[in-house]
C-alpha positions as CSV (number, residue, x, y, z in Angstrom):
1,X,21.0,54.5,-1.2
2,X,18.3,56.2,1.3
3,X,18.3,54.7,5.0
4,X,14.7,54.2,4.1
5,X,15.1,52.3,0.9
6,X,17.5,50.0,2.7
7,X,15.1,49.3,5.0
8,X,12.4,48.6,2.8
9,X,15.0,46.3,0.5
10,X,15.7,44.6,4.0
11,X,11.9,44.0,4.7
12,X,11.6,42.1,1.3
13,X,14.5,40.1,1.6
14,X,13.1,38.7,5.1
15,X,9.7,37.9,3.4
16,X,11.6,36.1,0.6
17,X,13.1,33.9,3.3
18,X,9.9,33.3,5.4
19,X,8.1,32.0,2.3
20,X,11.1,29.8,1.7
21,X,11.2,28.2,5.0
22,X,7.8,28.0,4.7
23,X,7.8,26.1,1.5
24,X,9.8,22.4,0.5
25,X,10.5,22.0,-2.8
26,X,9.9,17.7,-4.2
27,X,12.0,15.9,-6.2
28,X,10.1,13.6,-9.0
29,X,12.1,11.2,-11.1
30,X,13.1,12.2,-15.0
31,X,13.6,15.2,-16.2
32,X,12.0,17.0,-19.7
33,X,14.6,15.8,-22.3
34,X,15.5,12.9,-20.9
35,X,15.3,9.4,-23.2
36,X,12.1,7.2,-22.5
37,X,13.1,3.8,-20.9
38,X,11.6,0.9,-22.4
39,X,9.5,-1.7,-19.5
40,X,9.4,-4.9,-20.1
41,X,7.3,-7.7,-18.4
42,X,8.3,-11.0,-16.6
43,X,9.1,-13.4,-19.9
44,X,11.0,-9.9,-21.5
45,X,8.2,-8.4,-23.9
46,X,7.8,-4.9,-23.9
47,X,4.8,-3.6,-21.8
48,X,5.5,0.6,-22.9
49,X,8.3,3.3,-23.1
50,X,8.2,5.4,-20.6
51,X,9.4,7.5,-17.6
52,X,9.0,6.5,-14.6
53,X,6.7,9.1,-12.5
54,X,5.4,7.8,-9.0
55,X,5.6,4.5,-7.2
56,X,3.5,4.2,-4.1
57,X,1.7,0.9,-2.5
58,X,2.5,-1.7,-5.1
59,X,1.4,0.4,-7.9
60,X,3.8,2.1,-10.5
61,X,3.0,5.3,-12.4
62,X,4.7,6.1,-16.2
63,X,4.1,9.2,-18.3
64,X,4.6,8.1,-21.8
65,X,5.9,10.3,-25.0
66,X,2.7,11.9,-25.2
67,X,2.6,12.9,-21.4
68,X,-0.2,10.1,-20.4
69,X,-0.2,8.7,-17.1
70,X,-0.2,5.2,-16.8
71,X,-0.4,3.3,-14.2
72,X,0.6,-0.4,-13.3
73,X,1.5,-3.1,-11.2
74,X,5.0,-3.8,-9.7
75,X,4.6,-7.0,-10.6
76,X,3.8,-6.3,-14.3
77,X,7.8,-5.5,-14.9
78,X,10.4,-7.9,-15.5
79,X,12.7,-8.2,-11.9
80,X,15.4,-5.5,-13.4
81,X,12.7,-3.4,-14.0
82,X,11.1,-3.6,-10.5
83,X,14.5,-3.1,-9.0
84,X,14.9,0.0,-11.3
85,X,11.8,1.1,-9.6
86,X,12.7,0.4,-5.9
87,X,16.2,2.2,-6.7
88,X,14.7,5.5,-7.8
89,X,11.6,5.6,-5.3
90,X,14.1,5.2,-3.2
91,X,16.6,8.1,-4.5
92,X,13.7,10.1,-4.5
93,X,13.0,9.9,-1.2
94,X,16.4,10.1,0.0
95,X,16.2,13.8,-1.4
96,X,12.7,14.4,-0.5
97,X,12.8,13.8,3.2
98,X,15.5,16.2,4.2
99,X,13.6,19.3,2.9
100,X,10.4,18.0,4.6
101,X,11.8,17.2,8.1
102,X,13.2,20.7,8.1
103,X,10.6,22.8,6.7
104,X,8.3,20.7,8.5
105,X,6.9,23.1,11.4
106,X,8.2,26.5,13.3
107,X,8.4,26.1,17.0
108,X,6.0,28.1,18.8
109,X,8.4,30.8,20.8
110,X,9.0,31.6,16.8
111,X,5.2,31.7,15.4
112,X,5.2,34.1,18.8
113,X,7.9,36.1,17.3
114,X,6.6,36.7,13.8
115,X,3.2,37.6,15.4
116,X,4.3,40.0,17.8
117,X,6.6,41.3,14.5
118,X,3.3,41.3,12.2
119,X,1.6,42.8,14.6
120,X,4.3,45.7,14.8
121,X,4.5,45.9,11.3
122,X,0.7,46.7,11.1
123,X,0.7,49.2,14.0
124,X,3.6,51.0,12.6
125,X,1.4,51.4,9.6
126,X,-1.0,53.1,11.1
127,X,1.0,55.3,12.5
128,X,2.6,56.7,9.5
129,X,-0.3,56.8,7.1
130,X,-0.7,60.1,7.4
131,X,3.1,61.1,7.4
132,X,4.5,59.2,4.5
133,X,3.2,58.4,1.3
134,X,0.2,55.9,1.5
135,X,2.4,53.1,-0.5
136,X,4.7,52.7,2.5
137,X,2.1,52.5,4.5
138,X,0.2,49.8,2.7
139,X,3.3,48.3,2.0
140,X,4.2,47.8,6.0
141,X,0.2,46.3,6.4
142,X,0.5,44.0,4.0
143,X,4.1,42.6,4.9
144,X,2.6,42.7,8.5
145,X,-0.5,40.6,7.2
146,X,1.4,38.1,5.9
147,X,4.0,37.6,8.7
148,X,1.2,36.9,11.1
149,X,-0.7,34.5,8.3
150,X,2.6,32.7,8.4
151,X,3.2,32.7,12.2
152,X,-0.2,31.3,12.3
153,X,-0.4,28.7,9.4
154,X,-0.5,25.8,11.0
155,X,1.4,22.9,9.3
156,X,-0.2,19.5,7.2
157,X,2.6,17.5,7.7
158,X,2.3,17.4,11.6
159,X,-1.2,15.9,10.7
160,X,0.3,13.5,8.2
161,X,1.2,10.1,9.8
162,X,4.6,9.1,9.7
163,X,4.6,5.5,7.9
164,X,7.7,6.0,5.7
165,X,9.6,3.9,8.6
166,X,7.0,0.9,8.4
167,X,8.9,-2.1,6.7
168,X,8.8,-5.3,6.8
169,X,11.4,-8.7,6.5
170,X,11.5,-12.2,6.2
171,X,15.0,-14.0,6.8
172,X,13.4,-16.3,4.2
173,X,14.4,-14.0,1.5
174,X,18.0,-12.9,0.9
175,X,18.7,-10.0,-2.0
176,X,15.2,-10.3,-3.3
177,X,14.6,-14.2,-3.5
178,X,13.3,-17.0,-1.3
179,X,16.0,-18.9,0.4
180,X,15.1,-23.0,-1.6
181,X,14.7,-23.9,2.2
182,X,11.3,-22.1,2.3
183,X,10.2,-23.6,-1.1
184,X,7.5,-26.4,-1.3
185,X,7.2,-26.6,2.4
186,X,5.8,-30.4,3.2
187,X,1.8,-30.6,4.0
188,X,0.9,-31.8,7.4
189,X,-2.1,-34.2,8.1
190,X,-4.1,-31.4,8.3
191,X,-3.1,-30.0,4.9
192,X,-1.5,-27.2,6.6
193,X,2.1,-26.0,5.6
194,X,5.2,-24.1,7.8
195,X,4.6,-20.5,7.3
196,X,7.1,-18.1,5.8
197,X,8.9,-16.0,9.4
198,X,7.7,-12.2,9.0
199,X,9.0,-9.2,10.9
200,X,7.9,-5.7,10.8
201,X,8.7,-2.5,12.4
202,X,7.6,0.7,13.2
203,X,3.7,0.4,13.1
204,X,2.2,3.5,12.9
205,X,1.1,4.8,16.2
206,X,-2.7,5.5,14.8
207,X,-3.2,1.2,14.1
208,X,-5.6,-0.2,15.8
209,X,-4.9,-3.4,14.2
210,X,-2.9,-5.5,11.9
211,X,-3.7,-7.5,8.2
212,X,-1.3,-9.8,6.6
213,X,-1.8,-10.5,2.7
214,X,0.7,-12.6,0.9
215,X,-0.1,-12.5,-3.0
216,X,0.8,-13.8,-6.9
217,X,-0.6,-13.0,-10.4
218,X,-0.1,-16.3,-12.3
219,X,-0.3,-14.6,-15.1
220,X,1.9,-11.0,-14.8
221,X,-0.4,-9.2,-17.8
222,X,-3.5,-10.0,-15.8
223,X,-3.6,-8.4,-12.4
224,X,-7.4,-9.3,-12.1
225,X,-6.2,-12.9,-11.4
226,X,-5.0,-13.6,-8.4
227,X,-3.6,-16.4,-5.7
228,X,-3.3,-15.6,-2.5
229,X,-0.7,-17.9,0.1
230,X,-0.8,-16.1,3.2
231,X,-4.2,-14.1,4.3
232,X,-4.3,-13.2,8.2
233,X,-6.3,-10.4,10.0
234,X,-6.8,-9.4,13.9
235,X,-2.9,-9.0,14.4
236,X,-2.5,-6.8,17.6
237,X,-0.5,-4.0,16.7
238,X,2.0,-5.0,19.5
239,X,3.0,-8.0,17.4
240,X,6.2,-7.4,15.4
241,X,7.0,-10.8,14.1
242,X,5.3,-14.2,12.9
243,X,8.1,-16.6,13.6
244,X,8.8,-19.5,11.0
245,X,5.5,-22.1,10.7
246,X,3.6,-20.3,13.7
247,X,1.7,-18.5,11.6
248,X,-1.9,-20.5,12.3
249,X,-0.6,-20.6,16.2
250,X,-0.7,-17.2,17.1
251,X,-3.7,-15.0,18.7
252,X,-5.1,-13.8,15.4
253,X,-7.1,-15.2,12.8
254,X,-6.1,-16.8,9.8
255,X,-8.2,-17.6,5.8
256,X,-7.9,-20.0,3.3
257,X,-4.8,-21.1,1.1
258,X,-4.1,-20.9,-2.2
259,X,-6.4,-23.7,-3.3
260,X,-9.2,-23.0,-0.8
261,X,-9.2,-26.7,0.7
262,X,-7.4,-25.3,4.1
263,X,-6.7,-22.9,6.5
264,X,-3.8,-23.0,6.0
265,X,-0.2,-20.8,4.7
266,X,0.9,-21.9,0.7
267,X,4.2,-22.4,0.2
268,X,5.4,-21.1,-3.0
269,X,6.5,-24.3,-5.2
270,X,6.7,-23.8,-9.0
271,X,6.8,-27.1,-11.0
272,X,8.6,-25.4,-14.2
273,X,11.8,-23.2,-14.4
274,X,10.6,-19.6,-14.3
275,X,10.7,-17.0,-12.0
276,X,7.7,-15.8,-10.1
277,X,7.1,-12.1,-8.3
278,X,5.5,-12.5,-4.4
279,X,3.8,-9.5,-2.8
280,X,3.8,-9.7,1.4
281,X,1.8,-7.0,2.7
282,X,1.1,-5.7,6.6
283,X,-1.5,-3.6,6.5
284,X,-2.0,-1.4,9.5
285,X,-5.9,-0.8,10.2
286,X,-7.2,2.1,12.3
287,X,-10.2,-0.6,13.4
288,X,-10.3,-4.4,13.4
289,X,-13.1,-4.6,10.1
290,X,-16.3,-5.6,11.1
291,X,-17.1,-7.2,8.1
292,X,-14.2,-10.1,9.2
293,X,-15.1,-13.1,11.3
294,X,-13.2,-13.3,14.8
295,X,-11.9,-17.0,13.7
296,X,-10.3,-18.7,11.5
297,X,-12.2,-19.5,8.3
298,X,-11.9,-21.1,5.4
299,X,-14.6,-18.7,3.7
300,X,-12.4,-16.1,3.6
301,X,-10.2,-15.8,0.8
302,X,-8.1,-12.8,-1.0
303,X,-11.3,-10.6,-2.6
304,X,-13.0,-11.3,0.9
305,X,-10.1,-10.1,2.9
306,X,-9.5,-7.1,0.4
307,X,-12.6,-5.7,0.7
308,X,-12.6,-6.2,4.2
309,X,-9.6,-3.5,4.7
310,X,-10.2,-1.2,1.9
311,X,-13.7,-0.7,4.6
312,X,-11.8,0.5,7.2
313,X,-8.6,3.5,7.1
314,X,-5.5,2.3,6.7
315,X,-3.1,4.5,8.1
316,X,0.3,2.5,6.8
317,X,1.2,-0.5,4.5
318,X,4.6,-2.4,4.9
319,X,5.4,-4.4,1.9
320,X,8.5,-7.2,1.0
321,X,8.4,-7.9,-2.6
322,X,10.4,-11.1,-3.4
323,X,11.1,-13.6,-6.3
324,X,10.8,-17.4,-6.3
325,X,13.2,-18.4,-9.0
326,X,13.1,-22.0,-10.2
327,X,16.1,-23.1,-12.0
């Protein structure tokens, strides 16, 4: 083999690898061939079979036999189902992170390098156009075009907050269910009930301001119906816990209760054996909403504090899903 064809073979080999460095590859649950699994809801019927495709923010994403999307509420699956879900989200992202977190930037001595290399590349070009055949030539610009488009590229991910870390805990729940000591929490004189403790961690640098939304569908089919227990806005992002019952005590502002007659934390407290799914959700804002009162106020409620975040940019969600299971 030529000197020249060596080198040539050499050139592509380094392209190959730039472009690979440059590029992560994504893992996604289920593979073509692979068995649909069939969902089923809280009191066991079947809601669709399925693979499971994307689970983000309280919301679950299927593809069915005939490649639809679908898309769902956690909530809307039976507990073994929603732990399914938690598993492989978080399989997924075991694999996922690595390959971002590596290919996530160059560091600028080497974006330097591969310009001052495209930049050779290019010159070299020119130099030979007329001495070698014009595909060498061409071939050396290009390569040196592309080098410099990579050393210049910048990256999206560095512009991509960082909220994967955001989570949240209560010592009230233990392996996915409310301790019986947080159940049916006695009303004071006042109407008002001890709140559940919250912790959180990791708020994303860009929050300006913190929402807490504790939530329950009634009914697990209908999603449109909704209580609400715990509804708080005007957090500081500094705070990282609500101890246990302080949550109408602290320097933020609190809404109604479940029933709407206080302001008040609901205690979850189900009269008949069954087991209930419980959504906590911090929400980190990038402004304190405007469209919020700055007090407590027993006008608003869930849709009220909803809409209220969904005006502003959230820039991370932390969220403790949890059972209430009574015998």
């Amino acid at each position: 083999m030529k000197i020249r064809q060596v080198v040539y073979w050499g050139i592509f080999l380094l392209l190959m690898f730039l472009m690979f460095l440059k590029n992560s590859a994504f893992a996604h649950a289920r593979g073509h061939g692979v068995p649909l699994r069939v969902w089923k809801n809280q009191v066991g019927e079947v809601v669709v079979r399925a693979n499971f495709l994307k689970y983000e923010n309280d919301e679950v994403w299927l593809v069915d036999e005939y490649t639809v999307v679908q898309q769902y509420k956690l909530s809307d699956f039976s507990a073994s189902d929603q732990d399914y879900i938690k598993e492989i989200y978080g399989q997924i992202q075991a694999l996922n992170t690595p390959l971002k977190s590596e290919a996530k930037h160059f560091s600028k001595e080497f974006r330097y390098t591969l310009l001052g290399l495209g930049l050779l590349f290019i010159l070299v070009s020119f130099l030979i156009f007329r001495q070698k055949p014009k595909v060498y030539s061409a071939f050396l610009a290009a390569f040196g075009a592309i080098v410099i488009t990579t050393a210049c590229n910048k990256d999206d991910d560095n512009n991509t907050p960082d909220t994967a870390s955001f989570t949240l805990t209560s010592e009230a729940i233990v392996n996915g269910q409310l301790l019986d000591a947080y159940k049916c929490e006695d009303k004071g004189a006042d109407g008002t009930e001890n709140s559940i403790p919250l912790a959180w961690s990791n708020v994303p640098a860009e929050a300006a301001s913190l929402a807490v939304i504790m939530h329950h569908y009634p009914f697990a089919s209908d999603t449109t119906n909704v209580n609400s227990y715990l509804l708080l806005w005007g957090i500081d992002p500094g705070v990282t816990e609500i101890p246990y019952g302080t949550a109408d005590d602290g320097p933020w502002y609190m809404g109604a209760n479940k029933d709407g007659t206080a302001i008040s934390y609901t205690s979850p407290c189900s009269p008949s054996s069954a087991t209930h799914a419980y959504t906590i959700t911090v929400y980190a804002l990038d402004q304190l909403p405007s469209s919020l009162p700055a007090e407590s106020s027993l006008a608003v409620d869930y849709a009220t504090l909803k809409a209220a975040i969904s005006s502003v940019t959230v820039v991370g969600e932390a969220v403790l899903d949890f059972e209430d299971i009574t015998p």
